[in-house]
C-alpha positions as CSV (number, residue, x, y, z in Angstrom):
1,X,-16.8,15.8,-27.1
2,X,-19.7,17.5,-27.7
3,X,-21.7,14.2,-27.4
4,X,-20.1,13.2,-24.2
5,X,-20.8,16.2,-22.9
6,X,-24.8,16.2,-23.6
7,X,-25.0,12.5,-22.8
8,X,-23.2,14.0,-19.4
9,X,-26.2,16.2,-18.9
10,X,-28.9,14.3,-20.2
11,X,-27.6,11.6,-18.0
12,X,-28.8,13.5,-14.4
13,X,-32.1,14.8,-15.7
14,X,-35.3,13.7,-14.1
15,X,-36.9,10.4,-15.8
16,X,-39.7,12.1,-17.0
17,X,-37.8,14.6,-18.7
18,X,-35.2,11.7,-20.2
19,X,-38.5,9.9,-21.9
20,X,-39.7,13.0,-23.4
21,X,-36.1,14.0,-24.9
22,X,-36.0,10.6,-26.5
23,X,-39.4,10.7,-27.6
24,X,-38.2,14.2,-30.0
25,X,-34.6,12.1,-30.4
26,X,-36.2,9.4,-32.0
27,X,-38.3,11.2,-34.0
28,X,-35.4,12.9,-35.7
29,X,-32.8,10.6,-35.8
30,X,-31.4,9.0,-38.5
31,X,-33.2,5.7,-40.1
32,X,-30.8,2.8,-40.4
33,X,-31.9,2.1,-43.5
34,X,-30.3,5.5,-44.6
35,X,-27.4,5.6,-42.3
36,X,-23.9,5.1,-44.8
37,X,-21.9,2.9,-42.3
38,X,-25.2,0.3,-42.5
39,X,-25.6,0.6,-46.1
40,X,-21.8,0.0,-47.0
41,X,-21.9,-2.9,-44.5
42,X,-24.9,-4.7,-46.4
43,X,-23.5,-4.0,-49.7
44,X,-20.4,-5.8,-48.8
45,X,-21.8,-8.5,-47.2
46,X,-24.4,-9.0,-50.3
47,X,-21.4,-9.3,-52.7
48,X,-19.2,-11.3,-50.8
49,X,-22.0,-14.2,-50.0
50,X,-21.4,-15.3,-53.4
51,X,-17.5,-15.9,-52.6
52,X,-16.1,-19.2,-52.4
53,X,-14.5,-20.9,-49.7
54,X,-11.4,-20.4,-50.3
55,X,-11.9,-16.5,-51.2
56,X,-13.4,-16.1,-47.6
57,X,-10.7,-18.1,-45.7
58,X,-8.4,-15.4,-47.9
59,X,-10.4,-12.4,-46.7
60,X,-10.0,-13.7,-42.8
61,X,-6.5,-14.2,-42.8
62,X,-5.8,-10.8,-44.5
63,X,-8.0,-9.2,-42.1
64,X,-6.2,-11.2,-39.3
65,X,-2.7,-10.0,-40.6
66,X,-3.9,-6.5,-41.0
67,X,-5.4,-6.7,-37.1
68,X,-2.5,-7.8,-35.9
69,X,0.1,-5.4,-37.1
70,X,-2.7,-2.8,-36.0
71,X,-2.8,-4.2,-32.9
72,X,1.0,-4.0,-32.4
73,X,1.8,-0.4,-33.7
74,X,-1.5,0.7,-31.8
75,X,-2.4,-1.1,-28.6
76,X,0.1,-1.6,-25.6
77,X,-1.2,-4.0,-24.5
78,X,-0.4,-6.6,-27.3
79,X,2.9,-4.5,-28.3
80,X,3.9,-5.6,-25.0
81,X,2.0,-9.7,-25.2
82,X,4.0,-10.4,-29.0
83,X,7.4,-9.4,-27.7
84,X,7.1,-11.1,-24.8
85,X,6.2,-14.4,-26.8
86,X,8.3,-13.0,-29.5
87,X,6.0,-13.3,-32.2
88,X,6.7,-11.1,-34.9
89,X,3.2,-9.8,-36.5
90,X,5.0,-8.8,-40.2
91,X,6.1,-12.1,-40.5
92,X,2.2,-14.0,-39.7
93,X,1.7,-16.0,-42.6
94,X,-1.1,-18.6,-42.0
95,X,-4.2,-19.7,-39.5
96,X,-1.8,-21.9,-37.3
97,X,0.7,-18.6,-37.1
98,X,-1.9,-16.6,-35.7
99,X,-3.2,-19.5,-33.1
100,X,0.4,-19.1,-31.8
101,X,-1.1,-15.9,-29.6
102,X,-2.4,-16.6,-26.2
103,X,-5.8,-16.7,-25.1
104,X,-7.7,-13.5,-24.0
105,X,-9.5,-13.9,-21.0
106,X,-12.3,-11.9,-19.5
107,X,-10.4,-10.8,-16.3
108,X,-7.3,-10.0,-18.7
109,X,-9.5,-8.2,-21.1
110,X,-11.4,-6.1,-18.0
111,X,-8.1,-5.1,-16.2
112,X,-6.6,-4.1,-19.4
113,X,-9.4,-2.1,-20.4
114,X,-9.5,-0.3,-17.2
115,X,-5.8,0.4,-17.1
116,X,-6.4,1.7,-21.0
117,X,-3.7,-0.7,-22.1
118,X,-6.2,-2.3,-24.6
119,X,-7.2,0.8,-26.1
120,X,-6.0,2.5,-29.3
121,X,-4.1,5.3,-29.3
122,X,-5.3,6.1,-33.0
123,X,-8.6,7.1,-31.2
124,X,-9.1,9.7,-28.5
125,X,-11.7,9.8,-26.1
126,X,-14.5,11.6,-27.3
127,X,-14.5,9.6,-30.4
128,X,-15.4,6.8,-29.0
129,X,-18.5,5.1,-27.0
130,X,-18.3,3.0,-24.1
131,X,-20.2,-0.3,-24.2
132,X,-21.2,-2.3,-21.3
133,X,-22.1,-5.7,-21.1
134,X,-22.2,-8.6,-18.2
135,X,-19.2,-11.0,-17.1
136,X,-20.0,-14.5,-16.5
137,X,-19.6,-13.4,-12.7
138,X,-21.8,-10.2,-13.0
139,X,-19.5,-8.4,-12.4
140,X,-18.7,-5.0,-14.5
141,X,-17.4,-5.3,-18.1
142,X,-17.2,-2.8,-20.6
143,X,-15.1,-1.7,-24.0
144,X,-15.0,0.7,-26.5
145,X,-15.7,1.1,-29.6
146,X,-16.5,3.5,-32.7
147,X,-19.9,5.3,-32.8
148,X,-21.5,3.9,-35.8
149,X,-21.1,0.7,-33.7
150,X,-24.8,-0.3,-33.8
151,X,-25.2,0.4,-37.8
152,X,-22.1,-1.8,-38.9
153,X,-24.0,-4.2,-36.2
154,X,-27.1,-3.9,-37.1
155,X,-26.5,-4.9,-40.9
156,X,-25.0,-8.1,-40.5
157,X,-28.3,-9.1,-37.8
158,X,-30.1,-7.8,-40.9
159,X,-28.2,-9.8,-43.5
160,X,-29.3,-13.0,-41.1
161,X,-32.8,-11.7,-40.7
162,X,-33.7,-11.3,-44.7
163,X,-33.0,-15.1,-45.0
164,X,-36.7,-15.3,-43.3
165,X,-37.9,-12.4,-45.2
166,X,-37.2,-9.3,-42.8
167,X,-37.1,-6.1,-44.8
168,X,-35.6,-2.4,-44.5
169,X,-37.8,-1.2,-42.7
170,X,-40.3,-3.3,-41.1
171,X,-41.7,-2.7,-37.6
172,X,-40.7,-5.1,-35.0
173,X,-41.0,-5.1,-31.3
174,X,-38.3,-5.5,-28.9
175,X,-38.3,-7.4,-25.3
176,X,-35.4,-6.0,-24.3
177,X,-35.5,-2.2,-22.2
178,X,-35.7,-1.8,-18.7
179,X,-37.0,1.8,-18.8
180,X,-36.7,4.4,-16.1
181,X,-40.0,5.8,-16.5
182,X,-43.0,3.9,-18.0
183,X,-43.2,0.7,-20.1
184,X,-42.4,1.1,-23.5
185,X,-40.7,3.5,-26.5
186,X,-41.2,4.0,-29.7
187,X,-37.8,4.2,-31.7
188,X,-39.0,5.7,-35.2
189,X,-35.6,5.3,-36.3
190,X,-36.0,2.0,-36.4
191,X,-39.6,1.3,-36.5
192,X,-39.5,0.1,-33.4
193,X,-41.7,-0.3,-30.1
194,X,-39.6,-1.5,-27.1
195,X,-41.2,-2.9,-24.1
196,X,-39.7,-3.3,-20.7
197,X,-39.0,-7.3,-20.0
198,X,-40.4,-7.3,-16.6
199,X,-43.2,-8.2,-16.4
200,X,-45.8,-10.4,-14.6
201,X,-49.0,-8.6,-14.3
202,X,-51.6,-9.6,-16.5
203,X,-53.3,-5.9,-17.4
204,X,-49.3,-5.5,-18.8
205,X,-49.6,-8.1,-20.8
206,X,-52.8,-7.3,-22.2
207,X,-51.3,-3.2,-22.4
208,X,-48.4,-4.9,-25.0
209,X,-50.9,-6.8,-26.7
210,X,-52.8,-3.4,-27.5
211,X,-49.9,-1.7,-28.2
212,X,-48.4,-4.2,-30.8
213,X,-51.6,-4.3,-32.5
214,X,-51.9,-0.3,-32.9
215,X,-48.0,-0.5,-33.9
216,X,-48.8,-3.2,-36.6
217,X,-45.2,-5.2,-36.1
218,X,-45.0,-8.4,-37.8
219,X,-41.9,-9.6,-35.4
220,X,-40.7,-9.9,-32.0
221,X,-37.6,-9.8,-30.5
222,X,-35.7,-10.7,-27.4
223,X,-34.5,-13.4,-25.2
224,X,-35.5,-16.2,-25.1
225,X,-37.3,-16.4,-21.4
226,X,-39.1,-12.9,-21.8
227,X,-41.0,-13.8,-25.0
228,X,-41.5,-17.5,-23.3
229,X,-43.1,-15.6,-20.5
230,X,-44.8,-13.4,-22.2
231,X,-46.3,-16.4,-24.1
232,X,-47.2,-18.6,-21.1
233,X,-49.5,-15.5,-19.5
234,X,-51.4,-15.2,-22.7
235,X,-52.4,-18.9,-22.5
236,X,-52.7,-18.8,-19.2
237,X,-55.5,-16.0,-18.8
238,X,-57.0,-17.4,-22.6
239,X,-56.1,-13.9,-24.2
240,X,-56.8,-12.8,-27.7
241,X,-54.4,-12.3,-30.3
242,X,-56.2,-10.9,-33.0
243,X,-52.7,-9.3,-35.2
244,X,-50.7,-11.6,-37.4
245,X,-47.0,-12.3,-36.1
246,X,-44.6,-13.8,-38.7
247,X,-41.7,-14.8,-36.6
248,X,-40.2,-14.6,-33.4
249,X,-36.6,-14.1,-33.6
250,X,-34.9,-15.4,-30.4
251,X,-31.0,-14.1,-29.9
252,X,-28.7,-14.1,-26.8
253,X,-29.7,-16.9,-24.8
254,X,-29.9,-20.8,-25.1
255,X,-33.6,-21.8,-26.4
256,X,-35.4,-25.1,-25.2
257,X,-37.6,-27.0,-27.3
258,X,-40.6,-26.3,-25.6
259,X,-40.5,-22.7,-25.6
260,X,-40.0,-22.9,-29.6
261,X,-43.3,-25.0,-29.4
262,X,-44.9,-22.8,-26.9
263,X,-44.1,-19.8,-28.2
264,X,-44.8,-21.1,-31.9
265,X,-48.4,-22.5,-31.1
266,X,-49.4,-19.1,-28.9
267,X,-48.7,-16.3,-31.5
268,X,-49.0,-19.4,-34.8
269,X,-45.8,-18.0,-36.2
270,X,-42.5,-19.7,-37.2
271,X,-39.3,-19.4,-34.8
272,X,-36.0,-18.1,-36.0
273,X,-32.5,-17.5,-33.9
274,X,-29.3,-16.1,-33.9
275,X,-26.0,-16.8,-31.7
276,X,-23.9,-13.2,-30.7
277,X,-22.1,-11.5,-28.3
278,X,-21.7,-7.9,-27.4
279,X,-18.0,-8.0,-28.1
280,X,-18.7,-8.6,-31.4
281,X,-16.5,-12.1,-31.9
282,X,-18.5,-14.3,-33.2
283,X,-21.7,-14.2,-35.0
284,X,-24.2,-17.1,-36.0
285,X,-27.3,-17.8,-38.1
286,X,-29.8,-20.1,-39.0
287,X,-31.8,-20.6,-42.2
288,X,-35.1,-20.9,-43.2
289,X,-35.7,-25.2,-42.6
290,X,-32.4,-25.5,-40.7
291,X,-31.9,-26.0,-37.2
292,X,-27.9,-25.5,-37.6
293,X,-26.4,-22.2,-36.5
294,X,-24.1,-20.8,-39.2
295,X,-20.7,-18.8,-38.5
296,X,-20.8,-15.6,-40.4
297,X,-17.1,-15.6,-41.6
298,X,-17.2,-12.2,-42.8
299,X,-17.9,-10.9,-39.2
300,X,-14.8,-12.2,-37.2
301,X,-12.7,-15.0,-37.0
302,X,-13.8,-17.9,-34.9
303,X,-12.0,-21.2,-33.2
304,X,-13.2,-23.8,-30.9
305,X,-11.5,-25.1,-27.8
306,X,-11.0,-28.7,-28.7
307,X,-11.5,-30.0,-25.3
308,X,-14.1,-27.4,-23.5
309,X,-15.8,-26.8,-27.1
310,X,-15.5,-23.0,-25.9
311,X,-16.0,-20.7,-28.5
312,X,-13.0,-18.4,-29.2
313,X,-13.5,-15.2,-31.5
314,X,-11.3,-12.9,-33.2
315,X,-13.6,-9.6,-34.2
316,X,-13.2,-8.0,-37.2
317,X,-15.0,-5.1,-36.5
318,X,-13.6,-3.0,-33.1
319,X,-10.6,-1.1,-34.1
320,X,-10.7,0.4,-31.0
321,X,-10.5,-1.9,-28.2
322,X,-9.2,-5.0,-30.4
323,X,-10.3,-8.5,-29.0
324,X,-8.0,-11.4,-30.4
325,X,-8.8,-15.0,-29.6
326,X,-11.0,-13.9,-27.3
327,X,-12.9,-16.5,-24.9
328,X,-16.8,-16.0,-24.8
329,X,-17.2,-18.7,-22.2
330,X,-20.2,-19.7,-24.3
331,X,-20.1,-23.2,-25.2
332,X,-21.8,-25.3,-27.9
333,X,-22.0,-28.7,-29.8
334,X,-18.2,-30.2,-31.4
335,X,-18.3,-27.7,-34.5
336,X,-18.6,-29.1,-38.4
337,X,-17.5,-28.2,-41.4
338,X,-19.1,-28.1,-44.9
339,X,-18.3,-27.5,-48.0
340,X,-21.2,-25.2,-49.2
341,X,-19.2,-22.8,-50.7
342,X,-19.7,-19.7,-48.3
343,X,-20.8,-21.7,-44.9
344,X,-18.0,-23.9,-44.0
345,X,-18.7,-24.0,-40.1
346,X,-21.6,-24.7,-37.9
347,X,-23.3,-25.7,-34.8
348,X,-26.5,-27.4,-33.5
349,X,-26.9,-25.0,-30.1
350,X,-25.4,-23.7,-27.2
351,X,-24.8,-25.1,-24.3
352,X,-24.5,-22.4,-21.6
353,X,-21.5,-20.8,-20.4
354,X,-18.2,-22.2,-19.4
355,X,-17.5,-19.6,-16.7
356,X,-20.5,-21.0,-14.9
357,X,-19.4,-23.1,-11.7
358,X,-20.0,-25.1,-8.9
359,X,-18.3,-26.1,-6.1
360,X,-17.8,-29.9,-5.8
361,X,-16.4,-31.6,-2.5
362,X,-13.2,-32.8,-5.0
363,X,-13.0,-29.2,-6.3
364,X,-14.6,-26.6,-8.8
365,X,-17.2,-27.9,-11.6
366,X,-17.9,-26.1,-14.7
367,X,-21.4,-26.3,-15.2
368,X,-20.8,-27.0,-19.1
369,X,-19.5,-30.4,-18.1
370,X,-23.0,-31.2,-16.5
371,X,-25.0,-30.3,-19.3
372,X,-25.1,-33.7,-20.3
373,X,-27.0,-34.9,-16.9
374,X,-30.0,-32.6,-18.9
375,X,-30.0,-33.7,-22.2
376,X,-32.8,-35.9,-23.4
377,X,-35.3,-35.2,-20.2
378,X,-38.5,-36.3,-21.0
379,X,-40.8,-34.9,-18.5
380,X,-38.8,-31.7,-17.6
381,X,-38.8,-28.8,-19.7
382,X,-36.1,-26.4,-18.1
383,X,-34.0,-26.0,-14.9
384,X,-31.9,-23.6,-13.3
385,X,-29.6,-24.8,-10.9
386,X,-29.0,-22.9,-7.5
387,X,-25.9,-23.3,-5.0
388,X,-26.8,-22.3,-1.8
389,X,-24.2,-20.5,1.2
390,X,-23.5,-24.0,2.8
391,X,-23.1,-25.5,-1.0
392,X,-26.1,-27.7,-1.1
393,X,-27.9,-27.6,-4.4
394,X,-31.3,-26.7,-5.3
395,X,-32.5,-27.5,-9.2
396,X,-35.2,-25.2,-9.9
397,X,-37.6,-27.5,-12.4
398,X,-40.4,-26.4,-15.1
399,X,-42.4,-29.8,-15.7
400,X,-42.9,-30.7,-19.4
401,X,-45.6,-33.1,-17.9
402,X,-46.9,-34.1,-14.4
403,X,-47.4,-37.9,-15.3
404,X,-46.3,-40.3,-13.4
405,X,-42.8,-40.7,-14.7
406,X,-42.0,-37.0,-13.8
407,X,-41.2,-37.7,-10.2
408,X,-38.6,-40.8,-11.1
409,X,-37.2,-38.8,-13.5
410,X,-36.4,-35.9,-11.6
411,X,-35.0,-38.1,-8.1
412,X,-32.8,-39.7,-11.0
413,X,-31.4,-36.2,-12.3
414,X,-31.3,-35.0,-8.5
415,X,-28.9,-38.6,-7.4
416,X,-26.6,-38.0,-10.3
417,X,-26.4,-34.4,-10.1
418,X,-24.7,-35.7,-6.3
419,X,-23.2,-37.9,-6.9
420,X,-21.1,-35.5,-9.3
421,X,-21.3,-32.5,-6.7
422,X,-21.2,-34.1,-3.8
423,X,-23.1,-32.4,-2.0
424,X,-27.0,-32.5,-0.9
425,X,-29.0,-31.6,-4.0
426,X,-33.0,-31.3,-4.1
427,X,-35.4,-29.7,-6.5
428,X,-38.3,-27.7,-6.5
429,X,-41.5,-27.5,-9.2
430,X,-42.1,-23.9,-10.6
431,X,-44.3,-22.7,-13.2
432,X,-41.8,-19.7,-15.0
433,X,-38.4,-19.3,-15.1
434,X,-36.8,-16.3,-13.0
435,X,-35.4,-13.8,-14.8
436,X,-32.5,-11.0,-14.3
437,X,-33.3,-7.5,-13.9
438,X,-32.1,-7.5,-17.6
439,X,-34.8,-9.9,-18.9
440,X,-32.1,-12.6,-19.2
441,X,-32.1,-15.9,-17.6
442,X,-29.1,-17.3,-15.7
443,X,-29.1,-21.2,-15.5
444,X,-26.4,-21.1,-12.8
445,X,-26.6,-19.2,-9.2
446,X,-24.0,-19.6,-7.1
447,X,-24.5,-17.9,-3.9
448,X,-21.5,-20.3,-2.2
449,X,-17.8,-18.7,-0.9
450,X,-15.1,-21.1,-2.1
């Protein structure tokens, strides 16, 4: 209540006096490093990386029994989905039980939010916090969830990030606030320096430079295309670096090869990622000499559509606005199984996102099903694809090289792109890849009424 209520106020302030407040908030706020939630979420996930296989595929379907019974006695809206399908949650007794529940979609899971219907009743209002995140169609989508949230979060991207050597503690800057006022923040609570993701001028780039020297990080963070940018106008305008970076860890976004390289050869660091969602359904990470994304099993239950190679997620976590079988619309490689004794399921990368589309003369494409027409390009580095009002299609292209066999290679990938479509498709060079208000990059833009 009380928090609502100051968040309420804080919320129609000036800009200048929001900064300042944040400025004294951070100052005072809790470390991570301290917080309990964080701290008994490491400890448990340091003991149980020594469990077996077969204790983990245990502790999932326990957890999945418990959160569906939950789910049942507490949440209308799947009270109302199992005795409509009649399944009987007390009686759940294996993986393929639980697959017997129906898909949860994102238009299913934002009505049903808004209505309340996928809300708890063991938690009132002002006990909760409201997060926001972006549908495939941009679009608003939002859920709730408890308020040490980011803490119980935070430790299992901490349990991924030690496997590189990240440590309680250490400063890192983050690519990822677009900020009302100014450029940047200092978050002391978690020894980090934010800087906005817009950016294009080079006197800002040279500003973060200083900045991250005088903050003495060893790390960056953010998507993908912001640090890539940021990369390309330092080699661009021949700019100094004269701190030490260790790694660059890349989350939310696919990552092309060249902006590992780029990125790798401009700040002489090492490259590590992690695959997540703001729903909290699925969670994977790489290891140090490994290019294969990792499920973290403790963190939720995950599937794969067998035909779409959607991934589907279960979380473990949100008690409050429960998410079962829930479709990201993210898509990756067939997944594999190992039997390493606490990593039976990986993936190579991620594709894009299923909810993606185009419209075809013979009917609606999902942009996943095209990926393949951009696989294995040798003179083209990146594309984003653009679908204008009368359908045509423009392929937005960053050359990996302007020999000769760039221009062959792009009229091939331009005539089988239309032949697909059906529609007129042609392409035009650029130099940087346009970004979202956000600082993330959206391969598809379709700007066509069906």
């Amino acid at each position: 209540m009380i928090y609502n209520f100051l968040k309420n106020i804080y919320s129609k302030m000036p800009h200048l006096f929001q900064y300042y407040i944040k400025l004294i908030y951070f100052r005072f706020k809790q470390p991570y490093w301290k917080n309990k939630y964080f701290l008994k979420t490491l400890n448990f996930l340091k003991t149980s990386d020594n469990w077996s296989k077969l204790e983990l595929e245990e502790y999932q379907l326990n957890q999945l029994k418990k959160l569906v019974i939950y789910s049942y006695e507490n949440v209308s809206y799947y009270h109302e989905l199992f005795d409509k399908i009649k399944f009987n949650p007390y009686n759940m007794k294996s993986f393929a039980d639980f697959e017997k529940i129906p898909l949860l979609d994102k238009e299913t899971f934002r009505n049903n939010v808004q209505n309340k219907k996928l809300i708890s009743k063991k938690y009132s209002s002002n006990k909760i916090l409201k997060i926001h995140t972006s549908g495939t169609t941009g679009s608003s989508l939002y859920f709730y969830t408890k308020y040490n949230y980011f803490y119980e979060e935070f430790a299992y991207i901490f349990y991924l990030w030690e496997r590189i050597g990240y440590k309680l503690g250490d400063k890192r800057v983050e690519f990822r606030c677009v900020f009302k006022y100014g450029l940047y923040e200092y978050d002391y609570s978690q020894n980090v320096l934010r800087v906005s993701p817009i950016f294009s001028d080079v006197k800002v780039v040279k500003k973060y430079l200083k900045l991250i020297k005088r903050f003495g990080a060893k790390y960056l963070h953010g998507y993908p295309a912001v640090i890539t940018n940021f990369a390309r106008l330092i080699e661009k305008y021949n700019l100094k670096i004269d701190f030490e970076i260790k790694y660059i860890l890349f989350s939310s976004e696919k990552i092309y090869p060249w902006q590992k390289e780029l990125c790798s050869r401009v700040f002489n660091c090492q490259i590590y990622s992690h695959y997540g969602i703001s729903e909290q359904v699925a969670l994977a990470g790489k290891y140090v000499n490994s290019d294969k994304y990792y499920i973290v099993p403790q963190y939720s239950y995950v599937e794969q559509n067998s035909k779409t190679n959607e991934i589907i997620g279960t979380s473990f976590l949100n008690r409050v606005t429960p998410l079962i079988r829930y479709k990201t619309n993210d898509v990756s490689d067939k997944f594999n199984f190992t039997n390493d004794k606490s990593n039976f399921i990986y993936f190579n990368y991620i594709n894009g996102r299923i909810g993606d589309i185009i419209f075809g003369k013979k009917g609606i494409i999902t942009v996943a099903t095209l990926t393949f027409l951009f696989n294995n390009l040798n003179y083209i580095a990146a594309t984003q694809i653009i679908q204008n009002i009368d359908k045509s299609i423009i392929v937005k292209i960053i050359p990996k090289s302007y020999k000769n066999g760039l221009s062959n290679e792009t009229e091939k990938l331009c005539e089988n792109l239309k032949k697909i479509v059906g529609y007129d498709v042609n392409y035009e060079y650029i130099t940087e890849l346009p970004l979202k208000s956000s600082g993330k990059f959206k391969w598809v833009i379709n700007n066509a009424k069906k």
